[in-house]
C-alpha positions in Angstrom: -0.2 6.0 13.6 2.1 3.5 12.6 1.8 0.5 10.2 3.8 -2.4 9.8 4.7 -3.0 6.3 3.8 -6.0 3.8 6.0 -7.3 1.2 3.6 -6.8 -2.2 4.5 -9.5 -4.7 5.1 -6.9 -7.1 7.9 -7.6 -9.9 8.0 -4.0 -11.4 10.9 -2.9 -12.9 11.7 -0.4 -10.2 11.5 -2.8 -7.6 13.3 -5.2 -9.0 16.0 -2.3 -9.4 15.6 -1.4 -5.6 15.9 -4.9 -4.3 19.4 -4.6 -6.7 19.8 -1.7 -5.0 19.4 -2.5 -1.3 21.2 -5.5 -1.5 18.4 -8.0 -1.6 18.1 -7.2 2.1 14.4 -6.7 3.2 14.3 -3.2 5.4 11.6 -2.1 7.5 9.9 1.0 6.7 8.4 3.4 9.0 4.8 5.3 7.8 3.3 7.9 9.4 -0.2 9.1 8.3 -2.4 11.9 9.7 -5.8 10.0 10.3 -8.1 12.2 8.1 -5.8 11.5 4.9 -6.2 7.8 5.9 -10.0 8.0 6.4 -10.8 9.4 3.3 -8.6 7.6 1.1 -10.2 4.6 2.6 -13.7 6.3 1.9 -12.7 6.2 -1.4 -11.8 2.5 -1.7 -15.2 1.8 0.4 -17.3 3.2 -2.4 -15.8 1.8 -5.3 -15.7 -1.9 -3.7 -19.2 -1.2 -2.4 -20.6 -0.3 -6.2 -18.6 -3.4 -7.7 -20.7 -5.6 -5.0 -24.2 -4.2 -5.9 -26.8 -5.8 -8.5 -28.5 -3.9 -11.0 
């Protein structure tokens, strides 16, 4: 599988030093994921959004 990145808004202080770092250049990053890991990390997310939504 492959996924196009998104830029997170994120102003950490390691990615501000990365972005010093790089150059302020954006680069593409390649991910490659085995689709079980994927699945159940997602699983994960699924379950904890799904509790948040429900009404006691």
């Amino acid at each position: 599988m492959r996924f196009e990145p998104s830029f997170a808004n994120v102003a950490t202080p390691a990615r501000r030093g990365f972005w010093r770092l790089a150059g302020n250049k954006r680069k593409k990053m390649k991910v490659t994921l085995e689709r079980n890991h994927l699945l159940k990390s997602l699983g994960h997310v699924h379950r904890v959004v799904e509790r948040r939504n429900t009404y006691p």
